[in-house]
RODRENTOR-712237 format. One record per residue: residue number from 1; residue in three letters; chain; x, y, z of N, C-alpha, C in turn. Coordinates in steps of 0.1 Angstrom, whole numbers, plus 5000, padded with zeros to 4 digits. Example, Ala and Ser with C-alpha at 12.3 -4.5 7.8 and 13.67 -1.06 7.14 Angstrom:
- 1/ala/A/5132/4943/5078/5123/4955/5078/5132/4967/5078
- 2/ser/A/5128/4978/5071/5137/4989/5071/5129/5000/5079
end
This chain:
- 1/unk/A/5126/4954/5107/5128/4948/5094/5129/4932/5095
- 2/unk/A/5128/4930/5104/5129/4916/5110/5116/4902/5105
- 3/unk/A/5108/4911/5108/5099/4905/5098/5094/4902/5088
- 4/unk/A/5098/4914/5078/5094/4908/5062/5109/4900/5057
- 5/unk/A/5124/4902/5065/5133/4892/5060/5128/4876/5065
- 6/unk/A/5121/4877/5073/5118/4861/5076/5108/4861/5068
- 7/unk/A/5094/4867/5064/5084/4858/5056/5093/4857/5044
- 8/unk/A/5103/4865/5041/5110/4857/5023/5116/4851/5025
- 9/unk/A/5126/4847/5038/5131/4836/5040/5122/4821/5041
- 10/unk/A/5111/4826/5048/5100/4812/5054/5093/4813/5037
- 11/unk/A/5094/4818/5024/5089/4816/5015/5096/4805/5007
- 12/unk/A/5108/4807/5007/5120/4802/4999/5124/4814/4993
- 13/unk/A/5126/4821/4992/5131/4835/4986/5146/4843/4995
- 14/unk/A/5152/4844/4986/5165/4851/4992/5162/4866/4994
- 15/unk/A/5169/4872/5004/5169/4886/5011/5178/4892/5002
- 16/unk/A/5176/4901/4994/5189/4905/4982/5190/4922/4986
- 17/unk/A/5198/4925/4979/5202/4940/4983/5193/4948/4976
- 18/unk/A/5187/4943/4966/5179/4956/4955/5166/4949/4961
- 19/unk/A/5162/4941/4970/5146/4937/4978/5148/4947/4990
- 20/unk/A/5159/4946/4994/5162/4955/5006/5159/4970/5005
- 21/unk/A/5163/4973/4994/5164/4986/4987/5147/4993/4986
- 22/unk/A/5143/4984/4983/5129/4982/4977/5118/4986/4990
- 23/unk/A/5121/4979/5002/5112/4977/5012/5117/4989/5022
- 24/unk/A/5128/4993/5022/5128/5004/5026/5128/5017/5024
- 25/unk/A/5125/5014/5012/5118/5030/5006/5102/5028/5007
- 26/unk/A/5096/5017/5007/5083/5013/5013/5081/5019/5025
- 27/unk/A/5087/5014/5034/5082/5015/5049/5091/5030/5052
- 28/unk/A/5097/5037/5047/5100/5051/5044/5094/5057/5041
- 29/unk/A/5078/5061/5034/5071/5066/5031/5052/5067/5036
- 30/unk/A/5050/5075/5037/5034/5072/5040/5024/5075/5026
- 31/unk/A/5028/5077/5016/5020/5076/5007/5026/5067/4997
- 32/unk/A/5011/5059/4985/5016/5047/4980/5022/5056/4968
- 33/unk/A/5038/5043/4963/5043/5050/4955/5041/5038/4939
- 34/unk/A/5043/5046/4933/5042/5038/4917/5057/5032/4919
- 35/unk/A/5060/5024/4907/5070/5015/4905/5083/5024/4902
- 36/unk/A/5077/5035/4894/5091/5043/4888/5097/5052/4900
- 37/unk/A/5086/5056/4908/5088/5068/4920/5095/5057/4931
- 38/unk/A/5093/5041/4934/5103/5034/4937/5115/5030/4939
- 39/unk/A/5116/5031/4924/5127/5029/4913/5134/5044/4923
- 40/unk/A/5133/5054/4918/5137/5068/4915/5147/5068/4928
- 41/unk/A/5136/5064/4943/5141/5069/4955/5151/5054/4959
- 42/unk/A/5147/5041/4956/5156/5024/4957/5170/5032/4950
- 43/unk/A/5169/5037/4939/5181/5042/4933/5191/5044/4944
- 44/unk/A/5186/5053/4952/5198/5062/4962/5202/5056/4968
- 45/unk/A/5198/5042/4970/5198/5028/4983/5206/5020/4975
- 46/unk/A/5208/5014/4966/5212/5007/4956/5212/5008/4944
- 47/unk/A/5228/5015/4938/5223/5020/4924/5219/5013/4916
- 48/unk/A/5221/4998/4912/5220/4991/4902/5207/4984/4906
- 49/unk/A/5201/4992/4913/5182/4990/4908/5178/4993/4896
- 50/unk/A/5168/4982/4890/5165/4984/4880/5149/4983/4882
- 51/unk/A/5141/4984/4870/5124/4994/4872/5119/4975/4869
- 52/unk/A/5126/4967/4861/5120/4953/4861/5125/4948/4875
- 53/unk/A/5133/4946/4883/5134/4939/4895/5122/4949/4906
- 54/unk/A/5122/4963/4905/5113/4967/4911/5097/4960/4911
- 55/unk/A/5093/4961/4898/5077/4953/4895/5077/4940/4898
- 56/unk/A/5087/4934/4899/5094/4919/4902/5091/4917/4918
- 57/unk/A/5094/4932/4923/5099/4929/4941/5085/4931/4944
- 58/unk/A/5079/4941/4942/5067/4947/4947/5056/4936/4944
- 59/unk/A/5058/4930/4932/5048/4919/4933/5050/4905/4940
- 60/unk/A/5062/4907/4944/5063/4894/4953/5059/4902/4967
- 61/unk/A/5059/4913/4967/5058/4916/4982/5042/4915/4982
- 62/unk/A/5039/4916/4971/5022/4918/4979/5018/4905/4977
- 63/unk/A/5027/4896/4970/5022/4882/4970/5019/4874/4989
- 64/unk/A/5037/4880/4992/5040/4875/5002/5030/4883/5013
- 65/unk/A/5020/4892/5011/5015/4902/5023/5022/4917/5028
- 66/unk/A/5038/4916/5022/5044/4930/5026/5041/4935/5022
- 67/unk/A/5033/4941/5011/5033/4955/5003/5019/4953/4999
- 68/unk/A/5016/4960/4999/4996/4967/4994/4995/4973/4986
- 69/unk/A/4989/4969/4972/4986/4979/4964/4975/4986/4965
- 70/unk/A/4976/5000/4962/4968/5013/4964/4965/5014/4953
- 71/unk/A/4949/5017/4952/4949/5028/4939/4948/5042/4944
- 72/unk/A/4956/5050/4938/4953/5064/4940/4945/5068/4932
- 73/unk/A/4945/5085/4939/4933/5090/4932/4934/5099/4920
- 74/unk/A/4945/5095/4917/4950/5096/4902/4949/5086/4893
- 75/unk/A/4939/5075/4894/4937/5070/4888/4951/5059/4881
- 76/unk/A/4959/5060/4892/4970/5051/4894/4975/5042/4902
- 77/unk/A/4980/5034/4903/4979/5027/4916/4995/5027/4919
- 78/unk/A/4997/5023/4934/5012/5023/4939/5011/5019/4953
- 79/unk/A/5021/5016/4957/5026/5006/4967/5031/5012/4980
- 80/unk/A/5024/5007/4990/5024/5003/5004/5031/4995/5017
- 81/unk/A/5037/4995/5026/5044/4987/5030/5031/4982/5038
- 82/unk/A/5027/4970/5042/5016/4965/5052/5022/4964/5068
- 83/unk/A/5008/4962/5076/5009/4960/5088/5004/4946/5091
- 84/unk/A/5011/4941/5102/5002/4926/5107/4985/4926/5107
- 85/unk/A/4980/4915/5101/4968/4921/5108/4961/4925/5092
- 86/unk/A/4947/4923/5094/4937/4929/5077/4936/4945/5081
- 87/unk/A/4939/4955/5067/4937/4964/5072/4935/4971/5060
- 88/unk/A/4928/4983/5061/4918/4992/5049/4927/5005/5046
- 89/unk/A/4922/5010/5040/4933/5024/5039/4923/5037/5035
- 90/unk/A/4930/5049/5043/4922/5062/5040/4932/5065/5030
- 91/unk/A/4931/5079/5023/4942/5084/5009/4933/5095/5010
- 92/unk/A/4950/5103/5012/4944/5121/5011/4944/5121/4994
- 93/unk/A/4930/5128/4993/4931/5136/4978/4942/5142/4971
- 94/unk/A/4942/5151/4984/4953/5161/4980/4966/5160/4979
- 95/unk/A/4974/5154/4990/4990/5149/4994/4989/5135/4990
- 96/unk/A/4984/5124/4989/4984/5115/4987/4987/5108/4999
- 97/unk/A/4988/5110/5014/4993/5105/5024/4981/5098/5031
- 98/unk/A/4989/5080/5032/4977/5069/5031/4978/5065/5050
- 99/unk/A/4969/5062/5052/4966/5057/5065/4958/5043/5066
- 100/unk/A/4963/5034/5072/4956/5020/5070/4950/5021/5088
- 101/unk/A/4940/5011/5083/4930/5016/5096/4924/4996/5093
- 102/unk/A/4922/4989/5105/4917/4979/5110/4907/4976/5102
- 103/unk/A/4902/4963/5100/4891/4961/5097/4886/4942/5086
- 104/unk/A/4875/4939/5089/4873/4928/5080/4861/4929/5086
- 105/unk/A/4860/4920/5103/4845/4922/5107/4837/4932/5104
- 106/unk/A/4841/4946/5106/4830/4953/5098/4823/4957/5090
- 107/unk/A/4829/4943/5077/4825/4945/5065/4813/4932/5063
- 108/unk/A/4817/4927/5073/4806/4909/5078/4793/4913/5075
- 109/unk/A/4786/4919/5078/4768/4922/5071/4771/4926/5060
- 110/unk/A/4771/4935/5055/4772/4938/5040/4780/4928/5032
- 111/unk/A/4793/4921/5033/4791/4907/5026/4780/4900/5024
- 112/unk/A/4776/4899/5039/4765/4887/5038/4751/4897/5028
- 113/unk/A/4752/4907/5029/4742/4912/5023/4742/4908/5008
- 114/unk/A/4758/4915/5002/4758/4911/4992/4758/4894/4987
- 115/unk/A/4763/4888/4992/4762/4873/4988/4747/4870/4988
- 116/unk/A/4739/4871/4995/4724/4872/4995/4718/4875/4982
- 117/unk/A/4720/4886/4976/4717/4892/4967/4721/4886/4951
- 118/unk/A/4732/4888/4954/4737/4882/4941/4742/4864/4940
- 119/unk/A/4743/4859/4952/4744/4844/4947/4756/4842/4948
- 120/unk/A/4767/4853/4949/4781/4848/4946/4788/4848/4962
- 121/unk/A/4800/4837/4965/4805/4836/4975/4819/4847/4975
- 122/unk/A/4818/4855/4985/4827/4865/4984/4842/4857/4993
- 123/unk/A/4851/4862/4986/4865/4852/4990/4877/4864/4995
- 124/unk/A/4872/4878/4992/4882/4885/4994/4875/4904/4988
- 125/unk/A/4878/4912/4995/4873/4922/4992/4888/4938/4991
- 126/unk/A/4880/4950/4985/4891/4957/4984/4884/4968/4991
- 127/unk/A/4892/4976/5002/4887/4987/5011/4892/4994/5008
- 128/unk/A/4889/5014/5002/4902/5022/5001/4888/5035/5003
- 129/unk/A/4891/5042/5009/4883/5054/5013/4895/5069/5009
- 130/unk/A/4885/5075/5004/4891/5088/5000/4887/5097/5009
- 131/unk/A/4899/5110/5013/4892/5119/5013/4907/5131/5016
- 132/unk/A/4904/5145/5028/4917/5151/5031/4923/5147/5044
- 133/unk/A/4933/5143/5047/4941/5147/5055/4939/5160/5065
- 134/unk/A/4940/5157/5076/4937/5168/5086/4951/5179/5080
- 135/unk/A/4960/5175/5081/4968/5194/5073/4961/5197/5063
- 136/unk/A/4958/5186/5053/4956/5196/5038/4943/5202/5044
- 137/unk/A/4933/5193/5053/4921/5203/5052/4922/5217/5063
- 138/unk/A/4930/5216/5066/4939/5230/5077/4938/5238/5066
- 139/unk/A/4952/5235/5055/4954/5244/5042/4942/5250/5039
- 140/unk/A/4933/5240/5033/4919/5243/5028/4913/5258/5034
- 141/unk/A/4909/5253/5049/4908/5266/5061/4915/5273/5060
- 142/unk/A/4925/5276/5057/4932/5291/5057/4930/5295/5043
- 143/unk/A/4933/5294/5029/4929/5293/5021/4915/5297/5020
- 144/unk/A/4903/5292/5023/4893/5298/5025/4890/5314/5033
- 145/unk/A/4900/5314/5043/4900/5327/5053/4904/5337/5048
- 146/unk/A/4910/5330/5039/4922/5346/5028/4915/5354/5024
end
């Protein structure tokens, strides 16, 4: 935890008990959570969490690089604790359980492809691959066997 109290320290930002609340229900979870399902679980950590300091924390966190917004494949998006380092994310269909996986160089030709193409200088890109989870697609397999 050592590290995201010092990037909000090295921001100017104070370490508060409902931020605390907040980032470890993040880094508590493997799938991204929405603001309210934040809220819901930060509760148990800090009652006097509220759903505006949550949308408050999470967007400073992803300002600061702690937190990563996801879109799910519910056509919703929700939040991530990050790793050092640029990194992409798989998202089970099914469980919603997210895996971040390495990457920037591998996207270096097809940038340059696209900049080619269209003229525009790319400054920043969004990586998120779907698919199942080795359990759910186990499920799947037995389910199918039945």
């Amino acid at each position: 935890m050592i590290r995201w109290e010092q990037r909000l320290t090295d921001a100017g930002c104070r370490v508060t008990e409902p931020r605390r609340a907040v980032m470890q229900v993040l880094m508590n979870t493997q799938a991204p959570l929405a603001p309210l399902e934040i809220l819901e679980r930060g509760s148990a950590i800090h009652p006097r969490l509220g759903l505006v300091t949550v949308y408050r924390t999470v967007m400073l966190f992803e300002e600061l690089n702690l937190a990563y917004r996801v879109h799910r494949s519910d056509g919703c998006h929700g939040y991530v604790a990050t790793s050092p380092g640029h990194h992409h994310h798989i998202i089970c269909r099914q469980c919603g359980r997210t895996v971040e996986f390495p990457g920037s160089e591998d996207l270096d030709l097809l940038i340059q492809q696209v900049e080619q193409r269209t003229d525009y200088q790319v400054d920043d890109h969004l990586l998120q691959l779907f698919g199942l989870c080795p359990g759910c697609r186990r499920k799947e397999i037995q389910k199918d066997d039945e």
